[in-house]
Each structure stands twice: as C-alpha cells, then as structure tokens.
N, C-alpha and C positions, 0 to 999 in steps of 0.2 A: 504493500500500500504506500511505502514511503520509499521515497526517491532519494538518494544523496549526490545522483549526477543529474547534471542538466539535461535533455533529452534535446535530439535537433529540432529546430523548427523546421516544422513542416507547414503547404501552402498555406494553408491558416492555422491560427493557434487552436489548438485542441479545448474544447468546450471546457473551463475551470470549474471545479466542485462548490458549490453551497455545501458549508458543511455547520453543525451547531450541536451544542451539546445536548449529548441523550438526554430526556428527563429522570432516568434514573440518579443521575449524579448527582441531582439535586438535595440537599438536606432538609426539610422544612420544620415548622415549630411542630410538637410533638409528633412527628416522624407520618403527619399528614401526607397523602396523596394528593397531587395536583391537581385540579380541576379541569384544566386550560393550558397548554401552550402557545404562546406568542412569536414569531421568528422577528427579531429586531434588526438591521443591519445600522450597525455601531462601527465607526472605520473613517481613518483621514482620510482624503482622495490617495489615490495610489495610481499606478501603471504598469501595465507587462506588456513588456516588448520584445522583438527580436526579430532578426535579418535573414534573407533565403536568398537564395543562391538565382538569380537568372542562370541563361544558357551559356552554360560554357564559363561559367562564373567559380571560382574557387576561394572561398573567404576563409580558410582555416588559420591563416596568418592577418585577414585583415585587421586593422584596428579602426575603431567607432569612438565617439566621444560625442556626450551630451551635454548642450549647456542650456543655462538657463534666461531668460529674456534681457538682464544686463549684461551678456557674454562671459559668463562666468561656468567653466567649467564644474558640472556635476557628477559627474562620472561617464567612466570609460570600460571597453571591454575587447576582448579579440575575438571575429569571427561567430560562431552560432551556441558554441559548446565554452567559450572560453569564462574566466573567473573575471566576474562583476566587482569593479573597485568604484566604491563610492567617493566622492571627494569631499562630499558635502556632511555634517556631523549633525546635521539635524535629517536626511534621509535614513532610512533602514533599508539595508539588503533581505529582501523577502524571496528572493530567486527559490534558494531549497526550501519556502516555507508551504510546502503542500498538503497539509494537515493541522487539524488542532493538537495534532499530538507532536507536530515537529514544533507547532507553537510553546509549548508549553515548555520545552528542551530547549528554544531560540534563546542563543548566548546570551544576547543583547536585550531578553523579554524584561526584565529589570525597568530597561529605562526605555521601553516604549512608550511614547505619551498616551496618557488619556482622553479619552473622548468625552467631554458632557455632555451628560444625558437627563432628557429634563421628564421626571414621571408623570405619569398621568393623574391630573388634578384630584382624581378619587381614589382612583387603585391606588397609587403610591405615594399620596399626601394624607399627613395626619389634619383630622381625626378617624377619617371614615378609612384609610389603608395607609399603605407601609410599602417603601422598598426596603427588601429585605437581603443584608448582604452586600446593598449599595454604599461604594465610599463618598464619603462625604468631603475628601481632600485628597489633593492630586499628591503632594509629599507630606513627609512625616510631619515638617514642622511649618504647613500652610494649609490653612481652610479657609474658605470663602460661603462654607455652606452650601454650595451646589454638590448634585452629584457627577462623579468622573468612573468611568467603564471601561476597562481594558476587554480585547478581543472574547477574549477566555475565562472572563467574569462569570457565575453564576450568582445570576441576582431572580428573585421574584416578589410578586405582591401579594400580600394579605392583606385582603377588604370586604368589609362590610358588605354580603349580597342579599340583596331585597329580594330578590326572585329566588331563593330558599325557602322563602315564606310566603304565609299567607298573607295577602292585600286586603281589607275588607274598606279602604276608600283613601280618595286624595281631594287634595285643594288647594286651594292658594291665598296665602293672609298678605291683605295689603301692606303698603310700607307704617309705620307707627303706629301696630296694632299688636295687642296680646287676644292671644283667644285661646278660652277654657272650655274646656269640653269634660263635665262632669256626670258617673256613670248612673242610672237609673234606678239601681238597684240600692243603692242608699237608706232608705225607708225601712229595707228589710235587714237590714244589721241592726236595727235600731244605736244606732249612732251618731249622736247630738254633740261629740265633742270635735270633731275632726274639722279644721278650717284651714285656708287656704291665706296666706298676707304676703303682699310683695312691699318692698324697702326699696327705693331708688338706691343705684353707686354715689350721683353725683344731686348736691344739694342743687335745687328750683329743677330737678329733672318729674315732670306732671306724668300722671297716670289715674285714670279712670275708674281702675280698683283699686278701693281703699278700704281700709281697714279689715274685718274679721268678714271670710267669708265663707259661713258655713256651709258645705260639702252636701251635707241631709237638706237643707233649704233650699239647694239650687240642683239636686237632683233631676238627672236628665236634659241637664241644661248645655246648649253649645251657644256660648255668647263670645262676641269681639269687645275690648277696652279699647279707645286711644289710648294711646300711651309716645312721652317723646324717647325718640333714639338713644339704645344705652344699655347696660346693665340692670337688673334688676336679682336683689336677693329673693329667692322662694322659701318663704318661713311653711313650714308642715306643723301647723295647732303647735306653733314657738319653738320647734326646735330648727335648724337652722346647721350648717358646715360654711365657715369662715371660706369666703376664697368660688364658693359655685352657686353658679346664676344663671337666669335665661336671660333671654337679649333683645331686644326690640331693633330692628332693621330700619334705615330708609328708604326701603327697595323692598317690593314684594317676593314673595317667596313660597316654592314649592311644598307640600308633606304629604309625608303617607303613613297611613292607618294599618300595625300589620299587628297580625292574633299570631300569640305566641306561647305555649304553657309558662306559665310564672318562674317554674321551677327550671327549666329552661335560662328563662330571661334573666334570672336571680338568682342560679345557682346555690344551694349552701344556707338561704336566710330563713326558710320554714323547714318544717318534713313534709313530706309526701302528701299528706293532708292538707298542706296546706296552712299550717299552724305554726304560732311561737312560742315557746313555753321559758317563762323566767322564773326564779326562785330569790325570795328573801326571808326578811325577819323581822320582827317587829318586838321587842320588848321581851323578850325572850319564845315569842313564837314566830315559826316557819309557814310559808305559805307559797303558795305555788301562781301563777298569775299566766291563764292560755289566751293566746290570741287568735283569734280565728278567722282568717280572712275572708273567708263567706258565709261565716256563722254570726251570733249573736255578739254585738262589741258594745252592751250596753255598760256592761263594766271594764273593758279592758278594747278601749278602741285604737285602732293601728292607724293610722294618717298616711297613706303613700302617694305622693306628689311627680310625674311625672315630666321632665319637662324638655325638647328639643326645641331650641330657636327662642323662638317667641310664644310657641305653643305647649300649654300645660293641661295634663289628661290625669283625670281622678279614676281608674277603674277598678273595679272589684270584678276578681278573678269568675267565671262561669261555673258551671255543675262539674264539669271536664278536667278544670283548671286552666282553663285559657283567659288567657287577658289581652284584651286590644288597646295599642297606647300609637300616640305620633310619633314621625320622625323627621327630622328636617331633611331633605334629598340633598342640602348643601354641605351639611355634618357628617348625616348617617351614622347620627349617634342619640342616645336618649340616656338620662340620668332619673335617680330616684329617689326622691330625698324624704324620708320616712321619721316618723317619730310615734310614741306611744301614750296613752293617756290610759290612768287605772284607779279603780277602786278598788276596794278588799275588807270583807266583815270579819273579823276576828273572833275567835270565837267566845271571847269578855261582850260581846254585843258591839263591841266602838267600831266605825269605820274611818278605815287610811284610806290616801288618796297620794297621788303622784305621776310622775309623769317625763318625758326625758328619755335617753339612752339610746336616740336612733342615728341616723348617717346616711350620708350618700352614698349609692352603689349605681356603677355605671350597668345598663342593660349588656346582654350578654349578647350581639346580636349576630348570627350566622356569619361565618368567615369563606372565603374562596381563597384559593392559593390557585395564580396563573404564572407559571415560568418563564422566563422567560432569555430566550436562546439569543442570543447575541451573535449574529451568523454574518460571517463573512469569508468570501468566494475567494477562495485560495489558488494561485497559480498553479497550473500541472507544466503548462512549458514555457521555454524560453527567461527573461529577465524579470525583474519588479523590485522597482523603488515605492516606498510606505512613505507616506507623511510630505507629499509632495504640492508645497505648494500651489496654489490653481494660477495658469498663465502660458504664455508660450514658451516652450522650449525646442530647441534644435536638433537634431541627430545629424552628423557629419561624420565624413572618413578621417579618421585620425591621419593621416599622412600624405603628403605632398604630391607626393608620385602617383599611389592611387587615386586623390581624387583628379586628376590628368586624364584615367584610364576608365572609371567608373562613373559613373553616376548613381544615386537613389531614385526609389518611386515617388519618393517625400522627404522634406527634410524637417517639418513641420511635425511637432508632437503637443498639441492644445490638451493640457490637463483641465475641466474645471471644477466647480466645487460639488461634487458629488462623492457619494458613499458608494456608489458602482466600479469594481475593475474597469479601468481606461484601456482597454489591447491599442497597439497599434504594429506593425508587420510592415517593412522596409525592404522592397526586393532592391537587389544590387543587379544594374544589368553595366556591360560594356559599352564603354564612348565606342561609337562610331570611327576611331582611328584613318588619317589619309597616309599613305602609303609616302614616305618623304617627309611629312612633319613629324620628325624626330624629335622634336622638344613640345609637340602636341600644342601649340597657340596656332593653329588653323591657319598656316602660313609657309611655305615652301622657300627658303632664302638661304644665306648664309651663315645664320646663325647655327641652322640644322647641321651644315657640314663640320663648324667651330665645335659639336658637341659630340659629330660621330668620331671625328679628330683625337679629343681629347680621351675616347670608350678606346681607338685605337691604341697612342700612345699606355694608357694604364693610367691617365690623370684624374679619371670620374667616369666609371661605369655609366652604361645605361640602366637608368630604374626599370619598374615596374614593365609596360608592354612597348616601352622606347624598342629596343630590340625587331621588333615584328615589324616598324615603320622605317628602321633602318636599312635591313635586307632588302634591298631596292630589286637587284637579281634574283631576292626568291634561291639560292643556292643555300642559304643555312650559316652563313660567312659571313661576317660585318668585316669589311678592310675597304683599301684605297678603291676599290671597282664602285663600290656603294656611292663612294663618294663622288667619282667622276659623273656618275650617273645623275646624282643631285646637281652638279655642276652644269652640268650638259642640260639640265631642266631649267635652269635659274636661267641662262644663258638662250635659252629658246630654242637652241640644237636639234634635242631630243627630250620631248615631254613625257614624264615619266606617266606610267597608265591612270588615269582618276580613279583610282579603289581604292576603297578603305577594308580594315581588316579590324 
C-alpha cells in the first residue's frame, strides 16, 4: 500500500486516494458509538506535479526548477523519478506522503502547520455541543482561542439532539418577553406553597412579573410578561443558586417542547417513583419527610422551575413519568432550579415547618456523537509541495543548454486558495532544431563556425543536441568538413539543406 519510490509519471497522473480515518479509531466519552460521520477536507493549498517525456525525449538527467511569482526559486528536481529539494522552509515535501499512515511516520509531521477550523455553531459550540479532541492553540505556548487541525487529527462533536426525542410543540417569543407556561395539573397535588419570582441583574431593568406567583393559581396557564433585555434570577418558592438565570433577548427567538421521562432528564434526584425522601430530627425525635412529584404535596411541596432562554415551564411529571419542558433551539439546553417547602406533626401534637435545601440541575438532554474525518487526497505519483502559497509560479529547465533544445507544454503552474490537490503535468517535447544553427539563436553565420571551432580544438564542447546541428555531412564526424560547409552557406556557394532535426 505504501510506496517509498517515486513511480514515473505517466500521461496523466494516476487518480490520488481520498483517504480518512476509520471510525473505529475514534475514542468517544464513555466509549459511545458514533452516530454520524462527516468527511471534512482540512489542508493548505498544495500541488502534484510532474514531467513526461515527448517523443524521442529523454529526461532522466534533466533538471526543473520552480519559482515563485517574485522569481524566487522554490524548488528543484531531476527528471521524473529524481529526489525533490525544497528550497523554501515554509513548503513540505509530500512526494512519498501516500497514506495517513506515511502521514503519521512524516519526519517533518511535528511542524506541519495547522489548519483553522471553525465548528459548527451547534454541534461544536458550547452550550448545546462540543469539539471534542479539538486544539485550541496552534503551539505550546500561544492560544488565541480558535481551533487549529492537523491532517490526522481525530476530532468529533457531542451535541445536544432534539430528534432523539419527543417534540410535542414549538414557537417563537418575541424580543422582550418572558413566557410561563405552567402545568394543569397543579390543583391535584394540592399544593399552595410552590411560587415562581424573578429578580432583575441590573437595577431600573422592568419586568411585568412581579412579585409571588403562585404555581396552583395560575395552573394551566401559558402567559407572555414584557420584560427589558437582561438577566433575570428565577427564585423556586425562595430558594435560589447565586450565578443562574434566564434571559430576556432583543431578538425573537425559536423553542421546542420535548416529553422526556424525569428520571431520564434528572438523573439520580428521585427513585423510580418518582419521589424524594429526606430524614431529620427535631428535639430528640426523627422523622422522615416524602416528596412526591405526582402525589399529594400538601405537606411537603417540591417547586421545580424550568427554565431555557427567556422561557420558564412548571411541569408535573404524567402517570408514565414523563414531563414536557422548553428548550431554546439557540442553547439547546434547559436548567432546573428546584426547592422544597415542609410540614411535619410530631408526634407531642406540635407542628414544624421549613423549607430550603434544593439547587440547580442542568437537564440531561440526548447526546449524538458525529466524527469527524478530516480527509485529505494524498498523492500516488509524481511530486507535491504542502502549504503553498496561492499565486503564480513557474516550472522551467534548470539548465542553459536544455532549454536551447527543449521546450515545455506550460510553464505556468496557478496555485489558488483551495483545499483540493492542484495536478499539473509538463510534457517536454524537442525544439525544432535547423540543421547549421549550432549555437540554436535561429541564425546560420559565423558565430556557428566560432563554436564548432572551438568543440574542434577541445576549448568548449558542444552541449546538449548542438552536436546533431553541427554534422552538416550527416557522417557522424564534427571536424573542419562541417565547417566548410557552414562557410560555403554563409557565403551563398552552397546552401546547406533547410531541415531541422
């Protein structure tokens, strides 16, 4: 599967692999199965390139050299098969990188840079999800709070999925409005202590509900308050957590209604019943104090205050145990801020009272895990520089002589700002050579003879395919015959034949 030579190029490059990591690899929070995979292409602009041979073309000695739009050499190479030298120390040589598994082994993988990557505003932003595994700084000792992704990161989201559950309704609350939506079933708990008070954050911030608003009185009620923009504390019949609040928008806003078992939503805070059982003392006697969240709470009433956004739900759980509460589809999250109110006859006749001891619990709301693959199309042949800036650059024949003798298809290599492998394929074919212009400037004169002169004496070889324009005679021989013969042309005598080779 893994290559450590370069393969030749052939007339076109061979189709590159998408490749991305299994989801097995992945590790999730308690060893969770994924729901979802993503395939994300994460990746600087890059390039794979490489040269083919026209007819009659032989490049296993040629040399190439690329630069970039100020003329600044970037790197260079020999021929189809030969070793890629970078010059530039913010490129990467990706040539042998044909695999995430050669990825992982890349000498250089260290200091490949990373990519930012920005998640998606629900799946991988708190409150409603999470990137998980995502770095939050590109080195040890800089962050900026974005996140940054290498090729071969394994990152995924955990978020809050609404469509796990049940919907039983949505809506939309205008901007500077609270809306209570309390449950109908109130009457039948007989519970007269349970009230609802909001507390502005900031002092002259107005709101429409005021004071004590008892739960049993407004049974089955779904009402709107004005209210101005802000903060607001949600007191549960006075008890209260420093620090959690619903919020009033100046912008309207989306919820949904979804039925969820309690015990589910709230893990850990009843039994199975549905009940809460405290124990104290009084005066040297013990007493037991049950709460029962769809029983009788004339003595021992539970307060549970729901609240996402700007929207706050009083419900009292069903025969099943199901309870329907809001949620903000901007959050995707719901809080519950609970307190309890009690009596107790002792068995002297006297009755105690008290009240107290509850707290916020954030709802427990269905989780998805989506993977997500960070894929990117790896070279099978020819060259590839990583991290290449977008703009034009050149490909040309490294050497003097060749380019006399050759030409390109192109010399043009346009990177732009894409995440896609950039191919480009360079065939090399042969100048059209005239039989006599020995120093190849499309010109038959004396210069030509001053060069064949000098290949005679041993002063300066003929390069590259000087040779083939020299042999005037066609015998295989470069000497003084050649040159009479150029002479004899210059001179109008005897014109040498018009062919090129």
């Amino acid at each position: 599967m893994i290559s450590k030579k370069i393969r030749a190029l052939t007339a076109v490059l061979a189709a590159a692999v998408m490749l991305a990591m299994p989801v097995s690899a992945f590790e999730h929070v308690d060893d969770l199965p994924a729901d979802s995979t993503s395939n994300i292409r994460k990746n600087k602009p890059y390039m794979n390139f490489g040269v083919k041979a026209g007819d009659g073309v032989d490049l296993s000695n040629m040399k190439f050299a690329i630069k970039d739009s100020s003329g600044k050499k970037v790197a260079e190479f020999t021929g189809p098969e030969g070793k890629l030298k970078v010059l530039d120390d913010t490129l990467y040589d990706f040539t042998n990188i044909h695999s995430a598994n050669d990825m992982k082994n890349y000498d250089k993988r260290s200091s490949v840079p990373y990519d930012e990557f920005v998640p998606d505003s629900v799946k991988g932003v708190a409150p409603s999800g999470a990137l998980m595994n995502g770095r939050s700084k590109k080195y040890p000792s800089y962050s900026d709070n974005k996140y940054y992704i290498r090729l071969d990161d394994q990152c995924y989201y955990y978020y809050t999925d609404l469509s796990k559950v049940t919907v039983t309704d949505t809506m939309t609350v205008p901007a500077n409005t609270i809306f209570v939506d309390i449950d109908s079933k109130f009457p039948d708990l007989n519970n007269r202590a349970s009230y609802l008070q909001l507390s502005p954050y900031e002092s002259g911030q107005k709101c429409d509900l005021k004071g004590y608003y008892y739960l049993s009185d407004h049974a089955g009620e779904k009402k709107s308050f004005k209210a101005d923009t802000g903060k607001y504390e949600v007191w549960a019949s006075g008890g209260h957590i420093n620090g959690e609040h619903c919020e009033v928008y100046n912008r309207s806003v989306k919820y949904t209604k979804i039925k969820m078992k309690f015990t589910d939503a709230f893990p850990g805070l009843t039994s199975n019943d549905l009940k809460i059982t405290k124990t104290g003392s009084y005066d040297g006697e013990n007493y037991t104090l049950v709460y029962d969240l769809r029983g009788d709470q004339s003595k021992c009433a539970f307060t549970g205050l729901y609240y996402s956004g700007s929207v706050i739900s009083a419900p009292i759980p069903d025969k099943n145990g199901y309870v329907e509460f809001w949620v903000s589809n901007e959050t995707l999250e719901t809080e519950m801020e609970y307190d309890f109110k009690w009596s107790y006859t002792l068995s002297s006749g006297r009755t105690i009272s008290g009240g107290g001891g509850g707290s916020v619990k954030d709802a427990k709301l269905p989780k998805s895990i989506e993977d997500l693959n960070f894929v990117f199309e790896y070279p099978q042949n020819g060259y590839c520089l990583y991290n290449v800036k977008p703009g034009n650059y050149t490909i040309y024949i490294d050497d003097k002589g060749d380019r006399r003798d050759y030409t390109l298809s192109t010399d043009k290599l346009k990177v732009t700002n894409t995440k896609d492998i950039q191919r480009f394929t360079v065939t090399v074919d042969k100048k059209p050579l005239k039989l006599g212009d020995v120093n190849r400037d499309g010109k038959i004169n004396v210069t030509d003879i001053v060069v064949i002169a000098a290949h005679i004496k041993g002063h300066k070889k003929l390069d590259g395919r000087a040779p083939l324009t020299a042999d005037i005679n066609g015998d295989n021989i470069i000497n003084v015959t050649d040159i009479v013969a150029i002479a004899a042309h210059i001179k109008g005598r005897k014109l040498i034949p018009d062919k090129y080779i």
